[in-house]
C-alpha distance (Angstrom), angle and dihedral (degrees) to the residues before:
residue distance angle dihedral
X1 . . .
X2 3.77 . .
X3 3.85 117.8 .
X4 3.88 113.2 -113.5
X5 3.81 125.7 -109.4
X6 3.84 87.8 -101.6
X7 4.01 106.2 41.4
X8 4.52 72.7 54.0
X9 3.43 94.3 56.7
X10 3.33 98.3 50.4
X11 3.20 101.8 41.4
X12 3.62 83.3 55.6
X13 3.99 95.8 49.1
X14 3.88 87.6 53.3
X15 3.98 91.2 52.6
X16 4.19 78.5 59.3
X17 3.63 90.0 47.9
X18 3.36 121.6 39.4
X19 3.93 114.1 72.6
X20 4.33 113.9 -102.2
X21 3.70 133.7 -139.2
X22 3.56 87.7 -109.2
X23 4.14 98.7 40.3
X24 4.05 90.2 51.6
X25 4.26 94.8 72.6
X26 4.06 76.0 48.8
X27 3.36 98.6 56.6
X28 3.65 92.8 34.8
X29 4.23 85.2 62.5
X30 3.79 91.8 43.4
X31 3.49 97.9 48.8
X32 4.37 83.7 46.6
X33 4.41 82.5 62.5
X34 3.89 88.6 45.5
X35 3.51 87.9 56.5
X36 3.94 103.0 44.6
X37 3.52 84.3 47.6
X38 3.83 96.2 50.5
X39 4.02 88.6 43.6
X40 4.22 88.1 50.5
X41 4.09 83.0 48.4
X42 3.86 88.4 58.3
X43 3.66 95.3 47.1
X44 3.44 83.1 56.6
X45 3.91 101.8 67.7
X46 3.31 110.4 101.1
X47 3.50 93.7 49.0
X48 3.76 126.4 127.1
X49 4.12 115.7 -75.7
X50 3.24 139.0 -159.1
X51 4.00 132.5 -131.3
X52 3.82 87.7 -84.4
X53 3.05 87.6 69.6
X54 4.07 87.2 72.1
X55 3.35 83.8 31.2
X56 3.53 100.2 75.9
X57 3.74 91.2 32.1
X58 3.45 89.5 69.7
X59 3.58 93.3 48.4
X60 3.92 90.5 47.6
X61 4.16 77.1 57.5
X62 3.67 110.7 40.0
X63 4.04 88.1 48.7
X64 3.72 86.9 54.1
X65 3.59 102.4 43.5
X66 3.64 105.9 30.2
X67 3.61 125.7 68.0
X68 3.87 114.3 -117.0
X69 3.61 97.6 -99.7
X70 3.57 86.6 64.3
X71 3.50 110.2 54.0
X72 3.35 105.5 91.6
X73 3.85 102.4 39.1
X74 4.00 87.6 51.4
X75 3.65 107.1 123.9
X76 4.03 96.2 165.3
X77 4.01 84.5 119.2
X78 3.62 131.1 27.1
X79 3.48 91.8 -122.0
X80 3.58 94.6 77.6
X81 4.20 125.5 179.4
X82 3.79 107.5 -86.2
X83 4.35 103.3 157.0
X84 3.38 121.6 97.4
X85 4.37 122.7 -83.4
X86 3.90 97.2 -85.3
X87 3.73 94.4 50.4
X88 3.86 90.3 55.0
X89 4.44 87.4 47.5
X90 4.21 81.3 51.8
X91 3.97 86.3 52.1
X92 3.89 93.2 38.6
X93 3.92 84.4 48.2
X94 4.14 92.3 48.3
X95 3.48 86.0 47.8
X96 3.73 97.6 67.3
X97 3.92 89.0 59.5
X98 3.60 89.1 44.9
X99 3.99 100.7 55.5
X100 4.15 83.9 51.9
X101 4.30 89.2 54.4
X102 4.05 91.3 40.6
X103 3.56 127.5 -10.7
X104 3.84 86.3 -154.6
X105 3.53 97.5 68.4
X106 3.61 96.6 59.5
X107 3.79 91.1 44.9
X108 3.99 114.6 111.0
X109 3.97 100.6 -147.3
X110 3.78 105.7 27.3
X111 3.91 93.1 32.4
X112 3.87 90.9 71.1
X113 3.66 107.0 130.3
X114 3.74 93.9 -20.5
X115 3.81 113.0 179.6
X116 3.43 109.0 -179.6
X117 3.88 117.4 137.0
X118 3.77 96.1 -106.6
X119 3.76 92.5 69.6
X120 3.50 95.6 43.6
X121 3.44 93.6 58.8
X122 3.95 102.1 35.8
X123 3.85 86.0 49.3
X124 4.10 91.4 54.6
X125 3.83 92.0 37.3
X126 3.90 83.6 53.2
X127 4.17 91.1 50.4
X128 3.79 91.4 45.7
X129 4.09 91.4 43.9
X130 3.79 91.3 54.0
X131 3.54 96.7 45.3
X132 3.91 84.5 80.5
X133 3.59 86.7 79.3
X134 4.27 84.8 64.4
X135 4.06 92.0 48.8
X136 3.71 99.7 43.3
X137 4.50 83.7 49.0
X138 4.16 86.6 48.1
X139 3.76 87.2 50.7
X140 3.73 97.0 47.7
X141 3.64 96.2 42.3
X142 4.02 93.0 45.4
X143 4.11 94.8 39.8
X144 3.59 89.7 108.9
X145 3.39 110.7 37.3
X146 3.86 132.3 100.9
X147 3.90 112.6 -89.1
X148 3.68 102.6 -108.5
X149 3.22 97.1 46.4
X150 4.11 84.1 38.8
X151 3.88 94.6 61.2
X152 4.46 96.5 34.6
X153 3.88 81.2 73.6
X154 3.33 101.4 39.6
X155 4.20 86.6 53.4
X156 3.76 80.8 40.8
X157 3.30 101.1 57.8
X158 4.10 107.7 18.3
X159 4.08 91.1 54.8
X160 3.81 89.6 39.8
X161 3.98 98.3 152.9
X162 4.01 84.0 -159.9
X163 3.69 91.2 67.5
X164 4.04 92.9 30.7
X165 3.95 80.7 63.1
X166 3.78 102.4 35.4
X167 4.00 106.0 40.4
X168 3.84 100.3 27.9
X169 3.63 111.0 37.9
X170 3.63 105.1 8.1
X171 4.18 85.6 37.0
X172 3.56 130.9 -130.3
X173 3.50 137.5 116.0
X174 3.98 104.7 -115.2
X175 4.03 86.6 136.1
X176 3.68 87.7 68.8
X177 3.40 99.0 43.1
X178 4.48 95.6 46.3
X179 3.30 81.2 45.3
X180 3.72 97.9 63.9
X181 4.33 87.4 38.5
X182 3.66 87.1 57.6
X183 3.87 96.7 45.5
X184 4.06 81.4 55.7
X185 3.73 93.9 48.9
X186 3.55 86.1 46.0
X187 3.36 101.1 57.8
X188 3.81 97.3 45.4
X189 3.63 91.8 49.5
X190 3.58 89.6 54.6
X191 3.61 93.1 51.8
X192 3.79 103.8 -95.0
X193 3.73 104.8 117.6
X194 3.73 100.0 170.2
X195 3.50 103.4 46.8
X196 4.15 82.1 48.1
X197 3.63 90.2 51.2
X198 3.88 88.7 53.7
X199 3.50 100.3 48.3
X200 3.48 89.9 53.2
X201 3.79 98.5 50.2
X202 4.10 87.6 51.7
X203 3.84 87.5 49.0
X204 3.85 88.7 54.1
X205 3.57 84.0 52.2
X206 3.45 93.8 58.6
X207 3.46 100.7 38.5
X208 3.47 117.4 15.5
X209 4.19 99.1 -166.1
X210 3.50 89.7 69.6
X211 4.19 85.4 72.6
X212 3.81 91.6 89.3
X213 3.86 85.8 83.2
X214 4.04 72.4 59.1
X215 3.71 101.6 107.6
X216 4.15 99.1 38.1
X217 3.92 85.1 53.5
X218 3.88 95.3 49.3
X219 4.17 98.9 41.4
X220 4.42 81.6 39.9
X221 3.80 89.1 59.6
X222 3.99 97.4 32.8
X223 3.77 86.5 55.8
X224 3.88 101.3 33.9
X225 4.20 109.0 28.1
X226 3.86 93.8 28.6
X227 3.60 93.3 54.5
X228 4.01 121.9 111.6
X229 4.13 109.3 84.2
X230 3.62 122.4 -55.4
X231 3.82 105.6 -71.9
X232 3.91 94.0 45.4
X233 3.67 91.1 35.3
X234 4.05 91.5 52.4
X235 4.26 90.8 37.1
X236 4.50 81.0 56.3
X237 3.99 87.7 43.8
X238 3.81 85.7 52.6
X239 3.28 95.0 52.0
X240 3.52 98.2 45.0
X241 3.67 94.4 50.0
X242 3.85 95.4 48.5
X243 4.10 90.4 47.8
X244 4.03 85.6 58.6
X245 3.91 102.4 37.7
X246 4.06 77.9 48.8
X247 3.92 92.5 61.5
X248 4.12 90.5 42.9
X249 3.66 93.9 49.1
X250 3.97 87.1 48.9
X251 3.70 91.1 46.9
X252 3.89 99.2 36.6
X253 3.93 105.3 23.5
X254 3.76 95.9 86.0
X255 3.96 95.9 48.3
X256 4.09 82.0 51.7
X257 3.92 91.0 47.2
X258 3.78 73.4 66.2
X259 3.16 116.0 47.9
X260 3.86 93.7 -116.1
X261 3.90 102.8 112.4
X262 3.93 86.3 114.4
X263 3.78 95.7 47.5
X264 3.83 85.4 47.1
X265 3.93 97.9 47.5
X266 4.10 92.7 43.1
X267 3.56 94.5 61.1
X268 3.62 102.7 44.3
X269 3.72 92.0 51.2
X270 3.85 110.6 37.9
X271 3.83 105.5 165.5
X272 3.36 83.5 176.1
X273 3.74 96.3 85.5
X274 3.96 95.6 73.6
X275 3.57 141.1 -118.9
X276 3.75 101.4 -60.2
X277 3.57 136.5 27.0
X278 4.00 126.8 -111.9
X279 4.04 93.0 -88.7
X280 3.74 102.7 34.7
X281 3.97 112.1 -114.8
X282 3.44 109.0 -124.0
X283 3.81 98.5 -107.2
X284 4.24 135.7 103.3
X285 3.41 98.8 -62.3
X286 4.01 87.0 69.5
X287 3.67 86.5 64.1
X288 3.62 91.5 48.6
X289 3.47 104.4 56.1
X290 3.44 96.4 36.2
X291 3.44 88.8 61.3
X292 3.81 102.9 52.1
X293 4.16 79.3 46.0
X294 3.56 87.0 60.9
X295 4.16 100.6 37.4
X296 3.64 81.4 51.4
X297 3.61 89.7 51.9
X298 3.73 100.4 47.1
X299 3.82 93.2 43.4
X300 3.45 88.1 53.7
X301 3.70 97.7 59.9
X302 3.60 84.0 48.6
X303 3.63 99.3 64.1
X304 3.43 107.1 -100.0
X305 3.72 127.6 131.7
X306 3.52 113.6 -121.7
X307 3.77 123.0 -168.2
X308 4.31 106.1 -131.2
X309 4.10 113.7 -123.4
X310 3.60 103.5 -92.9
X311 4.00 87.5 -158.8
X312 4.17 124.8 55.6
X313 3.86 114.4 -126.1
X314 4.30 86.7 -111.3
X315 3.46 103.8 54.2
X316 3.89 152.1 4.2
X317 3.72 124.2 89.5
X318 3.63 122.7 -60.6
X319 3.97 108.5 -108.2
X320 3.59 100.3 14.1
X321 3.66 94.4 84.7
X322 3.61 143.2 0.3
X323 3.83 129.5 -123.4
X324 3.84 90.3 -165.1
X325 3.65 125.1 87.4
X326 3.87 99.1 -175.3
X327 4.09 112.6 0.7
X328 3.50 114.3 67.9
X329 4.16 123.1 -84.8
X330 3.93 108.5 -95.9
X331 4.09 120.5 -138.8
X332 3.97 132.8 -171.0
X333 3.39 88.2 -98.7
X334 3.86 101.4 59.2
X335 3.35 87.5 46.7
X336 3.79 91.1 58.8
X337 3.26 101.8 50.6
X338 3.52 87.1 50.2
X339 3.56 99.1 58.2
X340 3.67 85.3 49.0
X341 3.43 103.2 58.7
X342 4.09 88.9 42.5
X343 3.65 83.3 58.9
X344 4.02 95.3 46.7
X345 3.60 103.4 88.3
X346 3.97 93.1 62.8
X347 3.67 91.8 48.4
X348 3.42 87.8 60.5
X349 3.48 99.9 48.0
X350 4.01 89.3 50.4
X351 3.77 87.6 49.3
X352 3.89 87.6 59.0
X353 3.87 99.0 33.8
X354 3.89 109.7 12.8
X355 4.58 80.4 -170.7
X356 4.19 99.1 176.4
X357 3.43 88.4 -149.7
X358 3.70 89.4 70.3
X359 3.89 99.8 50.2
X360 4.25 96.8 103.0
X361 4.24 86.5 53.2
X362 3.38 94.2 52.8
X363 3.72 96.9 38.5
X364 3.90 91.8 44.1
X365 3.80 90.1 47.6
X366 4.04 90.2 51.1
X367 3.61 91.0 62.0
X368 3.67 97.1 49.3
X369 3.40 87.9 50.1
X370 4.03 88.9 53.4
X371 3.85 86.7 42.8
X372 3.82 100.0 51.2
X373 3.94 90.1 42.6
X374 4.04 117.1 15.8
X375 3.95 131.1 103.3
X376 3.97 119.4 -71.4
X377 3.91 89.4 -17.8
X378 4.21 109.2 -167.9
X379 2.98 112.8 -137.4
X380 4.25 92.4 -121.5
X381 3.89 84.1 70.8
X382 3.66 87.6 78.3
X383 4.28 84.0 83.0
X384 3.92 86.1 64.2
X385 3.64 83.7 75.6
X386 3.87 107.9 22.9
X387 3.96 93.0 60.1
X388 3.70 98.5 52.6
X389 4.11 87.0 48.7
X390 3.82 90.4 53.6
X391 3.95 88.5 73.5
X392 3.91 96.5 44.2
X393 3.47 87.0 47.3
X394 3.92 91.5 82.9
X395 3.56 89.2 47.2
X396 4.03 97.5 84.6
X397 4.13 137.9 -1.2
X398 3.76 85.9 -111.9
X399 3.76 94.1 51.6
X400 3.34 88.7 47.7
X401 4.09 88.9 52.4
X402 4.00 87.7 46.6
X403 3.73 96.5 54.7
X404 3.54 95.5 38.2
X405 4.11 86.7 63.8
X406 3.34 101.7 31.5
X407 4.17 90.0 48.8
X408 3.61 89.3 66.1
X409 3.74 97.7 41.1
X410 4.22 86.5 61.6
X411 4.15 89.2 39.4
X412 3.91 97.1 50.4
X413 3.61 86.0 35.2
X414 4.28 90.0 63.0
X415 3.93 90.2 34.6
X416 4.40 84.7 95.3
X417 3.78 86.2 58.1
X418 3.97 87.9 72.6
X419 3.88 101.7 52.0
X420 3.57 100.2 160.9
X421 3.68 116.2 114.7
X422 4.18 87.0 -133.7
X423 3.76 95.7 61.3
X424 3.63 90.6 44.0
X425 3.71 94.2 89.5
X426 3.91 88.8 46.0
X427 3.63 102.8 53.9
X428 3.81 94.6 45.1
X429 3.79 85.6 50.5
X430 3.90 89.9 51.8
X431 4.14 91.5 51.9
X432 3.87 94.0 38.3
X433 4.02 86.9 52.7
X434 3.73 96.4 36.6
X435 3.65 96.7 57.1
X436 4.06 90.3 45.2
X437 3.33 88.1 52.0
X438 4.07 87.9 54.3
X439 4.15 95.2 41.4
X440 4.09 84.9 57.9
X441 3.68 104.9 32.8
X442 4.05 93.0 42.0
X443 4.44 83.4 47.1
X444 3.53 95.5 42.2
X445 4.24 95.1 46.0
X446 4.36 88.1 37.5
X447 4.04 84.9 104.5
X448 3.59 101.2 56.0
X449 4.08 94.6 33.6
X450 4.06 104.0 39.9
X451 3.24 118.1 114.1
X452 4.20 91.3 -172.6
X453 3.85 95.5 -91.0
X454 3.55 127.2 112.5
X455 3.93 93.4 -8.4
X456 3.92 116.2 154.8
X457 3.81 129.0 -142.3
X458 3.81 88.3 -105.9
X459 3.58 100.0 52.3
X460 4.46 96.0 -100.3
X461 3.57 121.9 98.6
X462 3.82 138.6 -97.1
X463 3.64 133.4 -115.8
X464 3.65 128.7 -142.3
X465 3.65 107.2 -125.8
X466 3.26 92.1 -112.5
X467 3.56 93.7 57.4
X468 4.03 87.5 49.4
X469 3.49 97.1 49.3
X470 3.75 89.4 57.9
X471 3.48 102.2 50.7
X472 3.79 92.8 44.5
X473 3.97 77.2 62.0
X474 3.75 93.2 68.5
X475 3.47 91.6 72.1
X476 3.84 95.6 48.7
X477 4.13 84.8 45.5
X478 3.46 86.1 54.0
X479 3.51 106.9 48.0
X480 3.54 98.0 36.7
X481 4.26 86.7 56.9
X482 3.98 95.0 45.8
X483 3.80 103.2 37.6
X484 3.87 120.1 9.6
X485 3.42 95.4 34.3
X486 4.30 84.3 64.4
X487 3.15 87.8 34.4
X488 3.56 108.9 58.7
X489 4.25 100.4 18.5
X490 3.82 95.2 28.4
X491 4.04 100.2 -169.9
X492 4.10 92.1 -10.3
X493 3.62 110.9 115.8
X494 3.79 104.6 6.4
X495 3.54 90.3 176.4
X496 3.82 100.3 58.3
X497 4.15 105.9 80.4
X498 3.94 88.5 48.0
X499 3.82 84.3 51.3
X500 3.65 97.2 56.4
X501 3.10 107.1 45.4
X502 3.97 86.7 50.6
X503 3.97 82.1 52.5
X504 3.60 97.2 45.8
X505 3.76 97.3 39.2
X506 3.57 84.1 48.9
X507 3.62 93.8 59.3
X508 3.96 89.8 58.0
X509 3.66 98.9 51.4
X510 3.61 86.2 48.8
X511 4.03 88.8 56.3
X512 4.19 90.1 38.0
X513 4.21 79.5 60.2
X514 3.54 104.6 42.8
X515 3.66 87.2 51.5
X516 3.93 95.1 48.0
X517 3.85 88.3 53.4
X518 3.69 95.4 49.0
X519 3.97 90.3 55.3
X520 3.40 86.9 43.8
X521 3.74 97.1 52.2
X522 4.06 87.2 36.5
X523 4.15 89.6 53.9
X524 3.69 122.0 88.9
């Protein structure tokens, strides 16, 4: 007797699953990376941190303390909760291992920026612990791949200086949170648009800036899942709708139980905070203010009477003043429908040709489109985008060229965050080892991932001049901004090295997008 179509399948789908003789000396090697990376996290400890580091403290101790129809109208500290429900249950759920290391650190009065060791470690334990969500994504999106191009992301993304910088010195938990994007992408790429479509929902739930990849998800899985005729197509649309109103009713429901939907909704989208953040991410709004500084400049000289901005660029209220003196004022709004034109061009080409296999380009081009042109963008967003183009990156010789450039746009751009003169010697070392690690690895894997573009005669990759005159400029950005600038202005101008490297960075994200939306256009 012949085995049916389904006893096949799965047979087939547990060949995919289950762990070979030949995968386990694999796994054995990745899991040897995971662990050098975890042991580098440790040394990393006492590092410097930033104020998220209280800021999460107090999250880990308002969730703990308050009841839930509290926690987001808590204004004990400044650093009140502003993520999305199932963020605040991950915090409420930390915070139960926390009381048992030191019941001060989840306490709401006394626990105000409490620095004793305990919490410094328990908080970094608790970064590196969830970062097992981002190594068990990377070895379900890689299972199948061929073994160079297997371990190049896993260096890729496990030594990622971005997230070195960001999670475990500067402290956050980004790791966690790509982690569960690339579990989604993974999923749909493989085929499996409903359980991609609800991973993605509970992701927005925990973070909700990762819904500018919004609209490529929901035309994706109109075009792709709903597809069949009308009545099946509607019956999969159904489904798909009630699976993700499911995970917002689980995260949501009990904030509208009590009444706090508004209290909820205010924090995680305060407008009020202004167009850019306190150190300028490197994206288009750099250009734009810049400009209207210089207009205003010019103009100036010229004899005109121009009015000073009444309003900085990071704060004040939208529409009660203006921070512009010659371009026009900028609101949320323009900025959306900014972003959403940016992103237009791949939802058309998914409308046309909804190809799985092209879900992490159009996903990691959405968020550098909301990076270069959304609302008060930090300049940490910039790993939205940089992790899903680690994995394309062994797709072609030119990807590999792209992320190679645009990888140390987004790292220099995040080296400001650490401005203590100790970690300076770290965070160089990070880049400087990062992009050695990408020179050899990208050389070394060229045979199995060219596509017989831009291939040298010793195996690496070439750069347009262009692209070499620019990165020599790193250096000169670099030096100029930690010894001539002191040197030669001494306390004059404070402002100036943070500026240019938010100029020049800015220039290389606006390259890394331009040449996403030329494949993208160029692609079937």
């Amino acid at each position: 007797m012949k085995p049916s179509k389904n006893k096949k399948a799965k047979q087939l789908n547990e060949t995919h699953t289950q762990p070979t003789d030949s995968d386990r000396p694999v796994i054995k090697d990745l899991l040897w990376f995971s662990f050098i990376a975890t042991f580098v996290k440790i040394l990393l400890i006492p590092a410097y941190h930033s104020t998220d580091f209280e800021v999460h403290r107090n999250w880990l101790a308002l969730t703990h303390t308050l009841p839930l129809s509290h926690w987001y109208s808590d204004e004990t500290s400044p650093w009140t909760l502003d993520y999305p429900p199932l963020f605040a249950y991950f915090e409420r759920f930390l915070s139960l291992f926390a009381s048992l290391v030191d019941p001060t650190i989840t306490h709401l009065q006394n626990g105000l920026n409490y620095n004793a060791s305990s919490v410094i470690i328990f908080q970094r334990l608790s970064v590196i612990a969830s970062d097992t969500v981002l190594i068990y994504s990377i070895y379900r999106l890689t299972k199948n791949m061929e073994l160079k191009k297997r371990l190049m992301i896993w260096i890729l993304l496990i030594w990622s200086p971005g997230l070195l910088i960001v999670d475990h010195i500067h402290f956050q938990y980004n790791g966690f949170l790509l982690g569960i994007l690339l579990l989604s992408l993974g999923a749909i790429k493989k085929g499996n648009d409903l359980m991609g479509g609800f991973v993605f929902a509970v992701l927005l739930c925990f973070k909700h800036l990762f819904a500018v990849a919004g609209p490529v998800y929901f035309v994706y899985l109109l075009r792709h899942y709903c597809r069949g005729g009308i009545i099946r197509g509607f019956g999969k649309l159904v489904t798909m709708g009630m699976v993700v109103v499911a995970v917002f009713v689980a995260a949501y429901g009990p904030f509208a139980y009590h009444g706090q939907i508004q209290e909820v909704v205010k924090r995680m989208f305060p407008f009020g905070r202004g167009l850019c953040h306190a150190y300028w991410a490197p994206n288009f709004w750099v250009f734009y203010i810049l400009s209207d500084k210089i207009l205003s400049f010019v103009l100036t000289k010229f004899g005109f009477h121009i009015q000073a901005p009444t309003a900085s660029f990071t704060g004040g209220l939208v529409g009660d003043s203006s921070p512009f003196a010659i371009l026009p004022t900028i609101t949320p709004l323009v900025t959306f429908v900014l972003v959403l034109l940016a992103i237009s061009p791949s939802l058309f080409k998914i409308w046309r040709n909804p190809d799985p296999k092209m879900i992490i380009r159009w996903v990691s081009y959405a968020y550098t489109c909301g990076f270069l042109f959304g609302w008060h963008v930090h300049e940490k967003a910039s790993l939205h985008f940089l992790i899903p183009l680690a994995v394309i990156a062994v797709e072609s010789i030119d990807d590999a060229r792209h992320y190679f450039i645009v990888s140390i746009v987004s790292i220099f751009s995040l080296l400001p965050l650490l401005y203590e003169a100790q970690e300076y010697p770290i965070k160089v070392l990070l880049l400087v080892l990062y992009v050695t690690l990408m020179w050899f690895g990208f050389s070394s894997a060229s045979e199995s991932i060219t596509d017989g573009a831009s291939v040298s005669k010793n195996g690496g990759f070439v750069f347009k001049w262009v692209e070499k005159i620019y990165l020599v400029g790193f250096v000169v950005v670099e030096i100029w901004g930690q010894f001539l600038h002191p040197l030669l202005l001494g306390d004059r101008f404070p402002f100036l090295p943070l500026m240019l490297v938010s100029f020049y960075c800015a220039l290389g994200m606006m390259y890394s997008w331009i040449w996403q939306l030329r494949y993208i256009i160029r692609s079937c």
